[in-house]
N, CA, C and O of each residue as an XYZ file, in Angstrom:
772
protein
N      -6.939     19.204    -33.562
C      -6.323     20.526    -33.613
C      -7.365     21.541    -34.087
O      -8.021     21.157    -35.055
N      -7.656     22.752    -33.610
C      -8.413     23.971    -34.029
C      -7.973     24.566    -35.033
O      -6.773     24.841    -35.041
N      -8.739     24.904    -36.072
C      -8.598     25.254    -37.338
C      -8.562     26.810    -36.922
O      -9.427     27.458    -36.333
N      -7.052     27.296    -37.503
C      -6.899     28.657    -36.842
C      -7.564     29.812    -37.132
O      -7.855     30.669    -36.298
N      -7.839     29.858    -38.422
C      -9.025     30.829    -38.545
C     -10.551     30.514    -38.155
O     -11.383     31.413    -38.274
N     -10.886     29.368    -37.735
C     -11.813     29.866    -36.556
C     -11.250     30.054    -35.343
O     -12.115     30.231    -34.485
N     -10.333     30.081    -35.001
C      -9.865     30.888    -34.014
C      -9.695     32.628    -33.898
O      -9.864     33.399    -32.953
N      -9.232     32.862    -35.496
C      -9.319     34.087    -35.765
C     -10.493     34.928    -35.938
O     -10.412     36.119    -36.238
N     -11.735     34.220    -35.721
C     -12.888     34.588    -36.177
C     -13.455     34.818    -34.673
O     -14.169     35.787    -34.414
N     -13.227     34.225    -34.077
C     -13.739     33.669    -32.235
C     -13.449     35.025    -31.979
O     -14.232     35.901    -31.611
N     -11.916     35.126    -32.276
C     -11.005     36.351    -31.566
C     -11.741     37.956    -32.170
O     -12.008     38.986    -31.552
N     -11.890     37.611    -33.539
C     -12.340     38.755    -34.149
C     -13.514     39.322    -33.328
O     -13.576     40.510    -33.008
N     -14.935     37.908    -32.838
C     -15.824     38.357    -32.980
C     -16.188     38.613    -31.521
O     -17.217     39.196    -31.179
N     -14.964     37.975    -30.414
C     -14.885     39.051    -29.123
C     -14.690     40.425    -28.849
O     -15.360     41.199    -28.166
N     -13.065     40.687    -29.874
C     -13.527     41.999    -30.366
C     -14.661     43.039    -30.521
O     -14.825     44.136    -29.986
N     -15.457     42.282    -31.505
C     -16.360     43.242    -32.120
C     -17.230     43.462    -30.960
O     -17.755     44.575    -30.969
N     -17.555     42.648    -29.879
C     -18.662     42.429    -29.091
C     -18.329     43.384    -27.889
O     -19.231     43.635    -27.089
N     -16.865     44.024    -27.694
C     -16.202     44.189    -27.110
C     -16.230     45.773    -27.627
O     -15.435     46.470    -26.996
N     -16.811     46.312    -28.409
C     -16.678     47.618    -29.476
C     -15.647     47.950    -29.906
O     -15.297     49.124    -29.787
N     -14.739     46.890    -30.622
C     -13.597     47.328    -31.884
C     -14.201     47.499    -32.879
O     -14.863     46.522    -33.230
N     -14.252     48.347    -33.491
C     -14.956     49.033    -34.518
C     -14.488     48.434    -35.922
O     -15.331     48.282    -36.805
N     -13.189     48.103    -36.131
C     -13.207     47.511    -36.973
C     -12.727     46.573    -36.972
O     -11.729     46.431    -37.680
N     -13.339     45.222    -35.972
C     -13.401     43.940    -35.666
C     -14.418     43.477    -37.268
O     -13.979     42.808    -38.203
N     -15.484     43.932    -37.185
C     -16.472     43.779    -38.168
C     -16.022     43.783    -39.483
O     -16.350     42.936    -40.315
N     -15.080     44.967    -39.741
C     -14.500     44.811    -41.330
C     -13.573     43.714    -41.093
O     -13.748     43.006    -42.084
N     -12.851     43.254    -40.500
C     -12.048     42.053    -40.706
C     -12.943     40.589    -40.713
O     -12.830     39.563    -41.385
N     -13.949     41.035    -39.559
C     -14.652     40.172    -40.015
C     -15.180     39.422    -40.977
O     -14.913     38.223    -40.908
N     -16.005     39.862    -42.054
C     -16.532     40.405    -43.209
C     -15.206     40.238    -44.263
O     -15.399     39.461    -45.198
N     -13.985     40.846    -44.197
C     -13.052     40.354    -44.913
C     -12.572     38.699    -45.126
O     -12.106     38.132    -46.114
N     -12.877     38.234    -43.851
C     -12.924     36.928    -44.215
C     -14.005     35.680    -44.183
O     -13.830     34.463    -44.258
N     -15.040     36.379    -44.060
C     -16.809     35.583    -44.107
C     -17.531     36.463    -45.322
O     -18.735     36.251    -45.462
N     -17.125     37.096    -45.906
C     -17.378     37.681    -47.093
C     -18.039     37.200    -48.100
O     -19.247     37.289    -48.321
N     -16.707     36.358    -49.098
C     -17.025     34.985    -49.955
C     -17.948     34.428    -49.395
O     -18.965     34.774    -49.995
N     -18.310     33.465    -48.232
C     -19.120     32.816    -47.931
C     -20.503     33.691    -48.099
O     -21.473     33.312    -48.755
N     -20.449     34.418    -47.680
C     -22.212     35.244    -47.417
C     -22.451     35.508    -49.005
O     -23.579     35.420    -49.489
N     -21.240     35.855    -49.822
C     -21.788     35.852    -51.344
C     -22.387     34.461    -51.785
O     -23.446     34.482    -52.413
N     -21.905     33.491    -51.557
C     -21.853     32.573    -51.991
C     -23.337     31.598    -51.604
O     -23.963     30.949    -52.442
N     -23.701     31.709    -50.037
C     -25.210     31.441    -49.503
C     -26.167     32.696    -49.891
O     -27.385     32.568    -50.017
N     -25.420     34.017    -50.080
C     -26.664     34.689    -51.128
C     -27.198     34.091    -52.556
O     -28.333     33.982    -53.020
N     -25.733     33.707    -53.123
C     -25.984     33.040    -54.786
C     -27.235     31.831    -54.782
O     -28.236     31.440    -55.382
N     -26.615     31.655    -53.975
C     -27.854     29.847    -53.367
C     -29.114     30.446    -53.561
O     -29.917     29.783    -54.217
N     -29.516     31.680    -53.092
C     -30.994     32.127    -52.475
C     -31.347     32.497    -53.829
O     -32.492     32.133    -54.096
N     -30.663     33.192    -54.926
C     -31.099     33.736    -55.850
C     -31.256     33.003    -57.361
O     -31.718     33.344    -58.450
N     -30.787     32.132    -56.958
C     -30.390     31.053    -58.112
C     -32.291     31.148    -58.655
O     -33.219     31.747    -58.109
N     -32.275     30.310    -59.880
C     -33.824     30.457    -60.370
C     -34.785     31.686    -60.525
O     -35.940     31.375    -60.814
N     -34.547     32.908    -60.399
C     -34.861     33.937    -60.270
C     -35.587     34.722    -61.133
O     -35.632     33.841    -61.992
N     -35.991     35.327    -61.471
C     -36.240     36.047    -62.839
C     -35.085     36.786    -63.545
O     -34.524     37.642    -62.861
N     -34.673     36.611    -64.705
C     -32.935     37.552    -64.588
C     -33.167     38.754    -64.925
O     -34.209     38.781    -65.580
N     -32.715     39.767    -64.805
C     -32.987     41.356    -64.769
C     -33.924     41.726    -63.086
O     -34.765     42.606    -62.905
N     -33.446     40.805    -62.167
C     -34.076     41.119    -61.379
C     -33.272     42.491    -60.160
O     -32.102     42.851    -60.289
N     -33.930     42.876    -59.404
C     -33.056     43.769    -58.492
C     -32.556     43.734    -57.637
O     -32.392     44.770    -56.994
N     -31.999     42.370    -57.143
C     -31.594     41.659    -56.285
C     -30.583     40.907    -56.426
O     -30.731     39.743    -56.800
N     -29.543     41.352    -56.195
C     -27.668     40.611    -56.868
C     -27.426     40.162    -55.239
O     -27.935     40.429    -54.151
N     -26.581     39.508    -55.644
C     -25.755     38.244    -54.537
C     -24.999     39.252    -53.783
O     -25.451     39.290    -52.639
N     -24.117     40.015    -53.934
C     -23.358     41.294    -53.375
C     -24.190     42.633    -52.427
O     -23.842     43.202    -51.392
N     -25.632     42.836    -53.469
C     -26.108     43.473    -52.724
C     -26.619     42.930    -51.775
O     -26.556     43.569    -50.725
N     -27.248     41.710    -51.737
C     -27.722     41.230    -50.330
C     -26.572     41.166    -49.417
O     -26.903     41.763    -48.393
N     -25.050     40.596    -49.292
C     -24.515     40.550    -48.624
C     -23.894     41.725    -47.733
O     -23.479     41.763    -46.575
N     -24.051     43.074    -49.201
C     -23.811     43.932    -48.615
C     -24.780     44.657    -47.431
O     -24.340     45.310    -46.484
N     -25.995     44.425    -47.674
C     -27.134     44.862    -46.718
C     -27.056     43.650    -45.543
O     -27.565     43.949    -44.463
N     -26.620     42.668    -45.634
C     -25.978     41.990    -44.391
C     -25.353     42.975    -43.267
O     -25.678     43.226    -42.106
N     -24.289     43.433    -44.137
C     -23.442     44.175    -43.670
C     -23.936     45.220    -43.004
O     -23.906     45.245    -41.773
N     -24.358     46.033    -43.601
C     -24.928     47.058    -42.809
C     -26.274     46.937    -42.022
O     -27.039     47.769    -41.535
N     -26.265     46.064    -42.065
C     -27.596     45.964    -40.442
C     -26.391     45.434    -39.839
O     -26.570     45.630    -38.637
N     -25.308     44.896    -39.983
C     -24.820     44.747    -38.615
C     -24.129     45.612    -38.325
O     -23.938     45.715    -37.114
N     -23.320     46.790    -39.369
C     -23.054     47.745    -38.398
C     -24.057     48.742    -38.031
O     -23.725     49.907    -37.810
N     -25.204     48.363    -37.960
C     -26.300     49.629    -37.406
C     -26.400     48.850    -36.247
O     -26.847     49.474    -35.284
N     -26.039     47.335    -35.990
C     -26.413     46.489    -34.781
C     -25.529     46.943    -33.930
O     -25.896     46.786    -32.766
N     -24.280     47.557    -34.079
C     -23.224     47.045    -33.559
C     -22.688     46.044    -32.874
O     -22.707     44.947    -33.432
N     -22.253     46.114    -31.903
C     -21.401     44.952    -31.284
C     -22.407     43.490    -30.793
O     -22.903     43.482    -29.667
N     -22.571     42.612    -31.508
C     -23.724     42.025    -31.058
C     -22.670     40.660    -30.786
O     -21.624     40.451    -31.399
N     -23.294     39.758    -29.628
C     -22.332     38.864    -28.993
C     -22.886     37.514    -29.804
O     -23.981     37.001    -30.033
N     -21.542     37.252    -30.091
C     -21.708     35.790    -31.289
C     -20.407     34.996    -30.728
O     -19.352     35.629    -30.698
N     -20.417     33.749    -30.316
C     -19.596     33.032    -30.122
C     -18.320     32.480    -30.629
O     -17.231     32.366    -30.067
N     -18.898     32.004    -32.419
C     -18.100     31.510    -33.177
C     -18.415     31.732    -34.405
O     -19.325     32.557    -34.492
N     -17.945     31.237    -35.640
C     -18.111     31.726    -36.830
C     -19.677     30.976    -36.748
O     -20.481     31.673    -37.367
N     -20.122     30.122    -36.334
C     -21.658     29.530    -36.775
C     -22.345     30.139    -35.906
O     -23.513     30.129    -36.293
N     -22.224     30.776    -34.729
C     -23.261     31.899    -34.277
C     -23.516     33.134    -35.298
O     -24.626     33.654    -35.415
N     -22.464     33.514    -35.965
C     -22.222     34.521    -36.521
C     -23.185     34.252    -37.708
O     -24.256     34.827    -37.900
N     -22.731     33.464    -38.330
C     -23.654     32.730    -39.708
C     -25.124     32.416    -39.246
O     -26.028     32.456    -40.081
N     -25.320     32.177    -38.242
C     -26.516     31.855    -37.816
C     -27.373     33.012    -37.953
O     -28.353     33.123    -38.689
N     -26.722     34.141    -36.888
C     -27.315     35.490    -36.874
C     -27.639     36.122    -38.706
O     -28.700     36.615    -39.088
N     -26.510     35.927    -39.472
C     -26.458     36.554    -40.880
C     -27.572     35.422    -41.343
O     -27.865     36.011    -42.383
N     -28.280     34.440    -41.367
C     -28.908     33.518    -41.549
C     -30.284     34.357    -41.618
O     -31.068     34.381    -42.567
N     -30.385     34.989    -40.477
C     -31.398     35.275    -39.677
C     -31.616     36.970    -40.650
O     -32.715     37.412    -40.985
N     -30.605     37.483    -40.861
C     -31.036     38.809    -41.389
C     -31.019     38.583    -43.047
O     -31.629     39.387    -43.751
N     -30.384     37.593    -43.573
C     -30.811     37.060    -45.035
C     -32.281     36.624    -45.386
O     -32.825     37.038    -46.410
N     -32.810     35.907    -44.640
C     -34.208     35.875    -44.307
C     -34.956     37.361    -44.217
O     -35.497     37.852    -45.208
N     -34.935     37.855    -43.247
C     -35.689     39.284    -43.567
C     -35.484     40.271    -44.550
O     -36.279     41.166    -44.836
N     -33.975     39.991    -45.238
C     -33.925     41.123    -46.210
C     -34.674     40.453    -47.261
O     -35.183     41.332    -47.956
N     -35.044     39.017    -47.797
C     -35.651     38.187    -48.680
C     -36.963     38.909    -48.538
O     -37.535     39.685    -49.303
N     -37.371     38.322    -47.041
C     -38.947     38.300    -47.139
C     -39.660     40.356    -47.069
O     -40.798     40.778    -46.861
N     -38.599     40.959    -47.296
C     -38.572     42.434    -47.169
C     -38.673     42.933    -48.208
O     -39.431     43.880    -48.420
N     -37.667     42.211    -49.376
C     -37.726     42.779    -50.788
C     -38.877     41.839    -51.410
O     -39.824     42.488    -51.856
N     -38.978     40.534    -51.521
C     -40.565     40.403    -52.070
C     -41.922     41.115    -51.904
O     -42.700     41.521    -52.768
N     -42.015     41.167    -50.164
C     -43.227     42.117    -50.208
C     -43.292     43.601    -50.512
O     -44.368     44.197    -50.472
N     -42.007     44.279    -50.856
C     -41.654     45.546    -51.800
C     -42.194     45.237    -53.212
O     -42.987     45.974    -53.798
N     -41.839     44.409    -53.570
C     -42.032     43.745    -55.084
C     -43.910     43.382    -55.152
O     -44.489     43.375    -56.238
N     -44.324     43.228    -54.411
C     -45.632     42.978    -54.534
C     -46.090     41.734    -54.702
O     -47.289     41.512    -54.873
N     -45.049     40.666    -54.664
C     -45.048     39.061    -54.847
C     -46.109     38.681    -54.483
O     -46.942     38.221    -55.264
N     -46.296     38.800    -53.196
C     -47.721     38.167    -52.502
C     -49.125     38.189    -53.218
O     -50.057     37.385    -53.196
N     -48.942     39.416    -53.874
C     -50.611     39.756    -54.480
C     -50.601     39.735    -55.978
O     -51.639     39.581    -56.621
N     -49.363     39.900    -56.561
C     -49.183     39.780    -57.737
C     -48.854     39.045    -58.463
O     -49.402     38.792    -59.536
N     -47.854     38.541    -58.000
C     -46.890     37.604    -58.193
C     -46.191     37.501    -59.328
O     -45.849     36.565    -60.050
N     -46.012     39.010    -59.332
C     -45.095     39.599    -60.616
C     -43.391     38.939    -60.434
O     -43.113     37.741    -60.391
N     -42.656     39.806    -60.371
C     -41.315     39.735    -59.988
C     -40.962     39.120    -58.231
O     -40.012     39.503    -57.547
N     -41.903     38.209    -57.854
C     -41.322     37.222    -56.759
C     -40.225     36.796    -56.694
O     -39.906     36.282    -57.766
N     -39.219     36.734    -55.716
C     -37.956     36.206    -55.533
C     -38.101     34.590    -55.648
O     -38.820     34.055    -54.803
N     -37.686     34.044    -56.299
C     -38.038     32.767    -55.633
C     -36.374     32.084    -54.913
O     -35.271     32.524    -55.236
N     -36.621     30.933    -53.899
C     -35.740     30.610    -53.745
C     -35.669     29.046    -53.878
O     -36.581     28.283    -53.562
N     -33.982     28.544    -54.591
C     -34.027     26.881    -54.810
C     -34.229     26.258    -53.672
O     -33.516     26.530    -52.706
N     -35.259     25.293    -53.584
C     -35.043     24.390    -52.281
C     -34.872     22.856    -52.517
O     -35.377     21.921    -51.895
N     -33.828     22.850    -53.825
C     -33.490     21.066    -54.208
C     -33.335     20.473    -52.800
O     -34.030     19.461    -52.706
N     -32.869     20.668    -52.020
C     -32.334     19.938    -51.078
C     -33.005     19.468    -50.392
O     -33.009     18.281    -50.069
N     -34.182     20.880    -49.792
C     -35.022     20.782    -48.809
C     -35.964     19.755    -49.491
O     -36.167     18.657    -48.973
N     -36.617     20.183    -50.830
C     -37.576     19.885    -51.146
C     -37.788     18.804    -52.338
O     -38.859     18.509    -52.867
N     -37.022     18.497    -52.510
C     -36.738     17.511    -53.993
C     -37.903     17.244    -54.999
O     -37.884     17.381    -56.222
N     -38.774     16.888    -54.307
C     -39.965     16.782    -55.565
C     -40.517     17.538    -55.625
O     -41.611     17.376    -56.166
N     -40.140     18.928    -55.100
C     -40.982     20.212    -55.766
C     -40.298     20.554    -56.749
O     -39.239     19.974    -56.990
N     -40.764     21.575    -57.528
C     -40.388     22.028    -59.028
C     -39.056     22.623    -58.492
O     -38.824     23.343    -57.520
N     -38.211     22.049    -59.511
C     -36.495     22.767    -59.041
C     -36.725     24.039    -59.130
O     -36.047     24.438    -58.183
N     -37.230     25.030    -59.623
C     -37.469     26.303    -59.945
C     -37.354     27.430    -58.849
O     -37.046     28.619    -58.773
N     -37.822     26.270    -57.946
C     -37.657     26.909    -56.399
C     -39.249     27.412    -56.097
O     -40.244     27.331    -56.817
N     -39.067     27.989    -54.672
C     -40.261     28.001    -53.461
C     -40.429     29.902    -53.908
O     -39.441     30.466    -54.377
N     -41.606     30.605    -53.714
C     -41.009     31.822    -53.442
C     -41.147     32.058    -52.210
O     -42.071     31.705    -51.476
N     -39.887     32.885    -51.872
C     -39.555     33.246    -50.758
C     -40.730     33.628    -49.520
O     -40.630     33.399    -48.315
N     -41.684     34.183    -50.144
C     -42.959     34.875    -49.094
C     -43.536     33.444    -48.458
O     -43.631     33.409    -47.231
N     -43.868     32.442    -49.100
C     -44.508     31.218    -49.352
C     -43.239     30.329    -48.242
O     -43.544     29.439    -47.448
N     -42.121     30.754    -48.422
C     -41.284     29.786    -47.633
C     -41.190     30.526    -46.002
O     -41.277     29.951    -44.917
N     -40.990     31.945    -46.278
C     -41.448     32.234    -44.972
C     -42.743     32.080    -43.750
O     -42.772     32.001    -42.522
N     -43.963     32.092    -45.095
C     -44.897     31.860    -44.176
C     -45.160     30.348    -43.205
O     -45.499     30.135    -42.041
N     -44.778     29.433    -44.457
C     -44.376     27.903    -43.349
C     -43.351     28.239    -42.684
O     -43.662     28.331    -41.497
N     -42.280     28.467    -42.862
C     -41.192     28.504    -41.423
C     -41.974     29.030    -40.334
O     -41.950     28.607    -39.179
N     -42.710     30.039    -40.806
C     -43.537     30.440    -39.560
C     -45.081     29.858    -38.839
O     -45.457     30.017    -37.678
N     -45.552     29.383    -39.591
C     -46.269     28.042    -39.158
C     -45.710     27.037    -38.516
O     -46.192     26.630    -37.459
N     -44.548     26.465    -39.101
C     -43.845     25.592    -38.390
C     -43.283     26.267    -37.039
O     -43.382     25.458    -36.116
N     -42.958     26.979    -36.802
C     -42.167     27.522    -35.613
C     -43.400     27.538    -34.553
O     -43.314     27.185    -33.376
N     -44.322     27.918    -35.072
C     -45.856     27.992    -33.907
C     -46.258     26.472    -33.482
O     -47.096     26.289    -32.599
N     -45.551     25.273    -34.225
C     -45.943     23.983    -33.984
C     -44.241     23.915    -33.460
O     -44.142     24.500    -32.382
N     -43.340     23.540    -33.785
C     -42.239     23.164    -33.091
C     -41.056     24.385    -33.612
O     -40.775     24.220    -34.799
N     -40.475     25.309    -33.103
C     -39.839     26.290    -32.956
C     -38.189     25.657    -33.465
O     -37.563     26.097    -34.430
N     -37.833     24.803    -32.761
C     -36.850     23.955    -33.026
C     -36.324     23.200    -34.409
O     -35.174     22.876    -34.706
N     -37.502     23.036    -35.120
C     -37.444     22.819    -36.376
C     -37.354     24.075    -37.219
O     -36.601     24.108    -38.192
N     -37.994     24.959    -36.919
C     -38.273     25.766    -37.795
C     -36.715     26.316    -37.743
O     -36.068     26.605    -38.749
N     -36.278     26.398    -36.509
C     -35.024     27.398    -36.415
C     -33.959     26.140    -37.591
O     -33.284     26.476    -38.564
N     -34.097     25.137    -37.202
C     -33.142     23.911    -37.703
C     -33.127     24.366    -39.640
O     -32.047     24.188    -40.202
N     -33.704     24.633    -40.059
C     -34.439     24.874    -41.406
C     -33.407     26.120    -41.279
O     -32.190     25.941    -41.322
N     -33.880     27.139    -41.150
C     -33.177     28.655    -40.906
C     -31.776     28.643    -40.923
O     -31.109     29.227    -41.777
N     -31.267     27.911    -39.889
C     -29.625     27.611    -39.933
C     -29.404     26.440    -41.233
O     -28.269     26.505    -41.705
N     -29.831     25.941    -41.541
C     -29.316     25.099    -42.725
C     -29.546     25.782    -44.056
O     -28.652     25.957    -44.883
N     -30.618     26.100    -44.183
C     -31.079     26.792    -45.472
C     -30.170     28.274    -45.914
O     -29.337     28.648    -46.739
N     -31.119     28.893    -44.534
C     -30.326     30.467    -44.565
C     -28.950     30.927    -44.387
O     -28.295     31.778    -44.989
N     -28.650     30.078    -43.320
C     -27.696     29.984    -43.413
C     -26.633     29.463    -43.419
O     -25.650     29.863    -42.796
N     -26.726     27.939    -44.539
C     -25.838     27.665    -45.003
C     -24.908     26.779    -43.602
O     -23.745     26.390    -43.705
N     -25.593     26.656    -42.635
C     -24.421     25.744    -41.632
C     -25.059     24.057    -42.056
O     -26.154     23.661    -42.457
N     -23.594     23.286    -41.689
C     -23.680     21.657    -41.347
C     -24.586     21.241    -40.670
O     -25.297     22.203    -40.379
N     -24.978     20.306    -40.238
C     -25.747     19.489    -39.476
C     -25.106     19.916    -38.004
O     -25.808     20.609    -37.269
N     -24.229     19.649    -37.712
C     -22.834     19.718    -36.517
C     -23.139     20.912    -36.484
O     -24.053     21.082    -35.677
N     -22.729     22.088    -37.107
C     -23.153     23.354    -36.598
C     -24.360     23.696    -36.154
O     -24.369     24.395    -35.141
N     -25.341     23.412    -36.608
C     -26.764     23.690    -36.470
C     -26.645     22.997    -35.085
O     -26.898     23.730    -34.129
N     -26.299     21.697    -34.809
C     -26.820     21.120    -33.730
C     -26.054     21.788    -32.256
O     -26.350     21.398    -31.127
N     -25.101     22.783    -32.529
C     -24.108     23.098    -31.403
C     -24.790     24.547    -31.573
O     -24.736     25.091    -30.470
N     -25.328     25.278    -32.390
C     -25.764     26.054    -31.982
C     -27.389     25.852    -31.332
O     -27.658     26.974    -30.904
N     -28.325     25.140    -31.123
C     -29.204     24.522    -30.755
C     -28.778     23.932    -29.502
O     -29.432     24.293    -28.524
N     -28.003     23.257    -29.335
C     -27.202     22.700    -28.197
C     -27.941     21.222    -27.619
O     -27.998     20.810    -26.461
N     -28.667     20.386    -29.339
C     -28.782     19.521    -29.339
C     -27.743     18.211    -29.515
O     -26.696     18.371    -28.888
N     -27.822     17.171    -30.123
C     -27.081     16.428    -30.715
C     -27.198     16.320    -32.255
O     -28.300     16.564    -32.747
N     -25.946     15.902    -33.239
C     -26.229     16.035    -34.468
C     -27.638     15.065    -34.532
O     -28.727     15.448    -34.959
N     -27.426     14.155    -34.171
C     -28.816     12.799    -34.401
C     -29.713     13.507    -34.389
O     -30.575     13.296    -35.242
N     -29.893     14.543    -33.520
C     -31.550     15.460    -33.269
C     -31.458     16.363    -34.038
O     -32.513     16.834    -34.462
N     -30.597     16.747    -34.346
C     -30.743     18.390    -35.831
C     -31.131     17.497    -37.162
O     -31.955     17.900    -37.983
N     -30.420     16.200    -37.280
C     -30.661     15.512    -38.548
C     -32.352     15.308    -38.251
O     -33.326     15.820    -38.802
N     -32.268     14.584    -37.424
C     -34.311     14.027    -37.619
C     -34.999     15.858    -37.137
O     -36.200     16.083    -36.989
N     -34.551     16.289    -37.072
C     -35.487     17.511    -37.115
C     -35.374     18.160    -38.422
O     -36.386     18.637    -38.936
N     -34.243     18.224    -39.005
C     -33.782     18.567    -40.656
C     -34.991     17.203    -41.332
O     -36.195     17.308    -41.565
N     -34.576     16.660    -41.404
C     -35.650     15.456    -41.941
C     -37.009     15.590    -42.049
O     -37.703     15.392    -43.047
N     -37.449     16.055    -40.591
C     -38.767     16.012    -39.920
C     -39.478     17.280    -41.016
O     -40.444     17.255    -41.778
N     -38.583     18.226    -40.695
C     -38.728     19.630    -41.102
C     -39.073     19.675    -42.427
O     -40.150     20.100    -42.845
N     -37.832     19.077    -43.353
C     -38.531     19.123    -44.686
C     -39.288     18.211    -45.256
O     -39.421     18.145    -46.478
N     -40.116     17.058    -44.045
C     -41.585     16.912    -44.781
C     -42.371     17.404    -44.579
O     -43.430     17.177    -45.164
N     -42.208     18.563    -43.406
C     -43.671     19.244    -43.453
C     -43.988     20.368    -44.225
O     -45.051     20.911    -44.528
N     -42.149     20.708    -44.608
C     -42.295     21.671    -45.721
C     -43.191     21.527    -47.042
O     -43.970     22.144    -47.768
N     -42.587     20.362    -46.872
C     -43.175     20.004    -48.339
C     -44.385     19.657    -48.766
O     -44.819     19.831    -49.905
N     -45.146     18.977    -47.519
C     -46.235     19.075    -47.882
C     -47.281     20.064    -47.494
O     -48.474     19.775    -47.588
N     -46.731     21.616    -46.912
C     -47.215     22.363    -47.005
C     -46.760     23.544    -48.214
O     -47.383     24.585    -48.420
N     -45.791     23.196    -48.784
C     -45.224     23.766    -50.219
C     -45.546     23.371    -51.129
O     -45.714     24.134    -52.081
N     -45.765     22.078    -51.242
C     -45.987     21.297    -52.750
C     -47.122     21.933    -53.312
O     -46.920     22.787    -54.176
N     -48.768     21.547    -52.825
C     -49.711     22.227    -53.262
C     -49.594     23.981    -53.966
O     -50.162     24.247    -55.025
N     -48.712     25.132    -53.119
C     -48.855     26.493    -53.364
C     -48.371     26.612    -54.974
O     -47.502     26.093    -55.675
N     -49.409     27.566    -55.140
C     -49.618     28.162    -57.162
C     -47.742     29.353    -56.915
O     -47.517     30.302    -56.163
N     -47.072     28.828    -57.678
C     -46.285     28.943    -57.917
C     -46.325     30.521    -59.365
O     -46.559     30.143    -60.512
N     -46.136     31.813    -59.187
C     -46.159     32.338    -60.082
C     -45.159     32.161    -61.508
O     -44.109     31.651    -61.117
N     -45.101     32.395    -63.007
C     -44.896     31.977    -63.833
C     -43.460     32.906    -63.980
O     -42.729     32.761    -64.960
């Protein structure tokens, strides 16, 4: 049986694609919590007094997509995928504001227990995690994206693999694959204090 609010979300997000204008706030009314909640993930370990709250990122979610407008998303994990995708740039946007790269003053960092287990729980900083995703993507694109949807944004194995339009077996060994090369291109990087 179909779980009706992803049905309501499908419906919503034909709508929106469709220019109901406020397809998007209903949207958002009910993917909301969630985007707070994969923001909290990103910020966890952080410096505290930092300028970067869980709300405001979600809220700047928000508004790049209504500057996007109607952009065509299938299901709630296209949707998450896409917000995946602009959580990532607002990250790697406000570190290099912050001066992380050269300073490595107030760097965002982000937890990667999952990805990364024997790196310092403290987390990756964000500039440092972007630049391998993007190394990796110049060697296999597929991984890198696999990383992006799990990390950024927070989808299953099953989701990742239907938006890929692989099999779960192949999102898992690419999830797998993925975070050893993370890691051993993360482990070594000087980590600011």
């Amino acid at each position: 049986m179909t779980d009706p609010t992803s049905q309501n979300i499908t419906g919503i997000l034909a709508g929106w694609k469709s220019g109901d204008t406020e397809a998007l706030a209903r949207l958002m009314d009910l993917l909301y919590p969630e985007l707070r909640k994969i923001a909290r993930q990103y910020l966890e370990g952080r410096p505290a007094g930092g300028s970067l709250e869980s709300a405001a990122l979600a809220n700047e979610v928000y508004l790049k997509l209504i500057r996007a407008g109607g952009i065509q998303c299938e299901n709630r994990a296209h949707f998450l995928a896409l917000c995946s995708q602009i959580i990532r740039r607002i990250l790697v946007d406000h570190a290099r504001r912050q001066g992380s790269a050269k300073r490595g003053g107030d760097a965002i960092r982000v937890p990667l227990d999952e990805v990364l287990v024997e790196v310092e729980s403290h987390g990756i900083e964000v500039l440092a995690l972007n630049d391998a995703l993007q190394s990796l993507a110049r060697i296999d694109s597929r991984k890198s994206r696999v990383v992006e949807l799990r990390y950024f944004g927070g989808l299953s194995l099953e989701e990742t693999a239907d938006i890929l339009g692989v099999s779960p077996e192949t999102a898992k060994r690419d999830w797998k694959m993925a975070r050893a090369w993370l890691y051993s291109q993360l482990a070594g990087k000087p980590r600011s204090a």
